[in-house]
N, C-alpha and C positions, 0 to 999 in steps of 0.2 A: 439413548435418547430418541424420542422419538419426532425425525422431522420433518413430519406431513403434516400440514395445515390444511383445511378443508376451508376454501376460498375460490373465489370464482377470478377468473384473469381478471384485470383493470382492464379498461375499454382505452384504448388511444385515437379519441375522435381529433376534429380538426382544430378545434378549441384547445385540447389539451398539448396539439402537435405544435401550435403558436407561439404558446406557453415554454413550450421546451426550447424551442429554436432561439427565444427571446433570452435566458437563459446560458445558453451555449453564443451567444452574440457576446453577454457578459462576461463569459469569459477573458477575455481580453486586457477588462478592466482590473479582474482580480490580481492581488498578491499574498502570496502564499510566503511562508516561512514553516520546513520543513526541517526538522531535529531528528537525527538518526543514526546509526552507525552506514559508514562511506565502504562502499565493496566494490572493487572492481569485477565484472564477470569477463571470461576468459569460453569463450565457442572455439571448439575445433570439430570441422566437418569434415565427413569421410564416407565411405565406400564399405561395408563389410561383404565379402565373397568369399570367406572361410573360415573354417576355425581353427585355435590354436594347435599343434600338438602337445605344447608342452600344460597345457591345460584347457577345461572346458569352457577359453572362453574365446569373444569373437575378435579378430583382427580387423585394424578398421584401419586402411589406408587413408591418412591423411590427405583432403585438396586443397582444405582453405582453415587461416585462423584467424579471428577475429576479436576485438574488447570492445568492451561498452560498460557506460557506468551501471552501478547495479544497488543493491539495498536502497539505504533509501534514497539515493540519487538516480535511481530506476521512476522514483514519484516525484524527484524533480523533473528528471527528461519528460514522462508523461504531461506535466503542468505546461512544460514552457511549449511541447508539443501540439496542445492546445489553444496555445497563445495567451497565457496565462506567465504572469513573469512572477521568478520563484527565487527562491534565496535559500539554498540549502545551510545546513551549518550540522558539523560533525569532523572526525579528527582524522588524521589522515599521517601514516609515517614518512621519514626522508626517504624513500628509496623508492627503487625503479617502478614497480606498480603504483605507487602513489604521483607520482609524473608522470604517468603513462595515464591513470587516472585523470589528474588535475587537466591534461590536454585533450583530452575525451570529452570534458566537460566545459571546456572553453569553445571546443569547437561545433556546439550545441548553443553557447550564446548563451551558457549559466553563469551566474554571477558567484564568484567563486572567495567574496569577502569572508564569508563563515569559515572557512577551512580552518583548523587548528592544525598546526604540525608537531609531532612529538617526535624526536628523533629514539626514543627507546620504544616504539611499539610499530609492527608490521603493517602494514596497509592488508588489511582483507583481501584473499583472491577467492575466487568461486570457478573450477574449471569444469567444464561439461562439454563429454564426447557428442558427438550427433553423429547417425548413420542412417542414411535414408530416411530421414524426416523424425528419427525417433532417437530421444535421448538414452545413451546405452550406461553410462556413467557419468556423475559427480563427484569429483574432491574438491574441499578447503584447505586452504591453508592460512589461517589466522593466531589469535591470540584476543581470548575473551576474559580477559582478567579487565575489572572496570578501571574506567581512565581517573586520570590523580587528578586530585584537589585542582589544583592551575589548570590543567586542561578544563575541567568545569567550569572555571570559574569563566576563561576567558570564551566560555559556551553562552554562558550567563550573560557578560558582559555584550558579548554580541547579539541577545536575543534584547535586553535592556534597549539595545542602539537600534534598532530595528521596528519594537513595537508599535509604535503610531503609526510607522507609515504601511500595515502591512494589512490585512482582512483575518486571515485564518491560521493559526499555528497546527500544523501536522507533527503529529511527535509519529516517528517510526523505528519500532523496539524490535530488531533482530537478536538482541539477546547476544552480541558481539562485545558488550561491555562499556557500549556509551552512556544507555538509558540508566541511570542508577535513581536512587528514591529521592536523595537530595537534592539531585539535579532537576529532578519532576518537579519538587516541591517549590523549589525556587521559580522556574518555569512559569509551572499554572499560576504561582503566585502575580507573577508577573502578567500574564495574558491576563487576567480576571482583576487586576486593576485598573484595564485600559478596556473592560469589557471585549474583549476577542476572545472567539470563537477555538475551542481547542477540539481537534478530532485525532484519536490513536488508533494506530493499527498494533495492536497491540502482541506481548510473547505472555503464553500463560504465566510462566512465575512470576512475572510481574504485576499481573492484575490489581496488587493491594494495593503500586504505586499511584495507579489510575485516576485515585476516588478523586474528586469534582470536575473533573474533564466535560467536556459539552458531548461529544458521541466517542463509542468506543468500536470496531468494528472486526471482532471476532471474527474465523470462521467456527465450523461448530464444534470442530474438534478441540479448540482450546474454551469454548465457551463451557462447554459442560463438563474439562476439567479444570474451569475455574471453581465452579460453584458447587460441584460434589465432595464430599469426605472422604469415599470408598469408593472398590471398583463395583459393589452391586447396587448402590443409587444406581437412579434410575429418574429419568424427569422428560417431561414435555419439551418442543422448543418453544411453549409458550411461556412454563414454570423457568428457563433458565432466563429469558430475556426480564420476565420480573423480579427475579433474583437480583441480574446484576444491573439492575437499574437501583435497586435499592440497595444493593452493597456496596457501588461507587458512587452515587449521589449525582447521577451524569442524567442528562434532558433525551438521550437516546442510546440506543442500542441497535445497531444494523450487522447481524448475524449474516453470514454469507455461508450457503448451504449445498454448495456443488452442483449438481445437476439438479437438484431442488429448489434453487433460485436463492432468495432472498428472507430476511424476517426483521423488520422493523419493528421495534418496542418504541413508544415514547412517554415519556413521564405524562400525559395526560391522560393516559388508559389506550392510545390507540395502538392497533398492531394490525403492519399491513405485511402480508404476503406478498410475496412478487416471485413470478414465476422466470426461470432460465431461459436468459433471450435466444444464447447459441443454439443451433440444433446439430452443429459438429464441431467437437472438440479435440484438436489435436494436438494441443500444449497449455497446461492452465500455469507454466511459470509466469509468476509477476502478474498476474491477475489482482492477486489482494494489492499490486501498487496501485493499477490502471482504478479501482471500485475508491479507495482512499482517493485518489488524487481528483476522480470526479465529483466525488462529496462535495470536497472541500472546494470545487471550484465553482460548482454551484450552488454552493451555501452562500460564497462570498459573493455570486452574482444575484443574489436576494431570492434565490428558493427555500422554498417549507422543506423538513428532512424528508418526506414522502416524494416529492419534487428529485431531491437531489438520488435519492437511494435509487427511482425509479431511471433515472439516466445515468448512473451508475453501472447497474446491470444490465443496462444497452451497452455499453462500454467495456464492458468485462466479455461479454458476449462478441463483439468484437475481436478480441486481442487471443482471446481462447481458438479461435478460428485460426490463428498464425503459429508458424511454428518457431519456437525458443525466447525470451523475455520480450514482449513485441511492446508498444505503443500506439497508443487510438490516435489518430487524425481526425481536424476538426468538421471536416468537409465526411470521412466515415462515420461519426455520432450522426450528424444533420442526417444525411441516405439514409440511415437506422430507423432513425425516427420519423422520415416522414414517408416511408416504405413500410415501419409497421401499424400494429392493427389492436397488439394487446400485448401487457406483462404478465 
């Protein structure tokens, strides 16, 4: 795929910088209702100054360990970090990581009504070495087998209790076994009888569950193996955004493209480029949370998708700059944008 767009930066004059700030004020007001599977992550820092003998790899004294929520309770911390009050909802097992969890997220000041408990399923962990600033390894240890009928159901019933009073449903599909087709279906059925706003960050296999979602937000790699057959297709990132506008039936498409920035599609014909705000990148974990959670917070505070995409990847730009799953601050968006010049 090919994904250079020949477009000129947007201009961020003072008009437009008013526009944003006003915006990000909004924030405040919004509520978000995020659907996803709940991971706890697991940082342990350290020191590498040898290597193994008994193999070629590196020894890494431990100094410090750390938890914080993470999947999609990673795009709640971001919401509420914002000032944005968030209502996660996803399932979570009896045991020690899921209370370790659940306390991690109380003491963030998340509203912890959604939780579903299943005592036959493990709570997600995600553990990752750090050694001098750089990630040296990751393991999981989960269980993605999709959760049963009652647990859906009581997914359902909480998203049912919720809807009016809420702006924007976030679904976030790690592919952990919460996101199932049924459970979408009911879902969007639900959001699009109260007219609310639905944005997914989505896991390729699932793309077919997607269709009538409000935005969908790929990065490229799962976009163009949503919509290809083979590995020798071959497509534009402009052919895959009109693909999957027209294969999920969705009002937008915001492809996020790495050091390439951005690609907006919208069902009206437009498609806007936006160029990579960071210009040092030294962790892009939980970036697709931070670009997800600012969509949706300035969607719900009354921005166009061009609006919201374009302070999105000020935000992602952000968090990319820090090192292991970070979160934007709302006072770091505002400095962003009234310090730059162009997207």
């Amino acid at each position: 795929m090919e994904l250079s767009m020949e477009e000129k930066p947007i201009t961020i004059d003072e008009t437009v910088k008013s526009r944003f700030c006003e915006i990000i004020e909004g924030f405040s007001k919004a509520k978000i209702l995020v659907i996803g599977d709940f991971i706890l992550d697991e940082f342990i820092w350290g020191d590498v100054n040898r290597i193994s003998p008994e193999a070629p790899v590196p020894i890494v004294n431990v100094k410090e360990q750390s938890f914080m929520p993470g999947g999609s309770l990673n795009v709640a911390s971001n919401i509420q970090c914002l000032k944005g009050e968030v209502f996660p909802c996803g399932v979570l097992g009896r045991d020690l990581y899921g209370r370790m969890l659940v306390r991690e997220i109380r003491k963030e000041g998340i509203h912890t009504g959604g939780i579903v408990y299943d005592k036959e399923r493990p709570t997600t962990l995600k553990t990752r070495i750090i050694a001098h600033s750089q990630q040296v390894v990751r393991f999981d240890r989960e269980s993605i087998i999709p959760i049963t009928e009652q647990d859906a159901k009581q997914i359902v019933d909480f998203v049912a209790s919720k809807i009016q009073d809420i702006d924007v449903v976030i679904i976030e599909d790690y592919g952990k076994g919460l996101i199932t087709k049924e459970l979408l279906q009911d879902v969007i059925k639900i959001a699009k009888e109260q007219n609310k706003k639905i944005v997914v960050d989505p896991k390729e296999k699932h793309f077919s569950y997607y269709e009538g979602v409000t935005v969908i937000t790929p990065n490229h790699h799962e976009a163009i193996g949503s919509v290809k057959d083979n590995e020798t297709q071959k497509f534009s990132i402009k052919e895959v955004g009109e693909r999957l506008l027209k294969q999920l039936s969705c009002e937008g498409v915001l492809v996020t493209l790495g050091k390439d920035g951005m690609a907006l599609f919208e069902k009206n014909g437009d498609v806007t480029k936006i160029n990579a705000a960071s210009q040092e990148v030294y962790d892009v974990a939980g970036a697709g949370d931070t670009v997800v959670s600012v969509f949706a917070l300035a969607l719900a505070a009354g921005a166009d998708m061009k609006e919201a995409a374009m302070l999105s990847n000020l935000a992602a730009g952000i968090v990319v700059a820090k090192v292991g799953v970070a979160v934007c601050k709302p006072e770091e968006l505002l400095n962003t944008v009234m310090n730059g010049s162009t997207v």
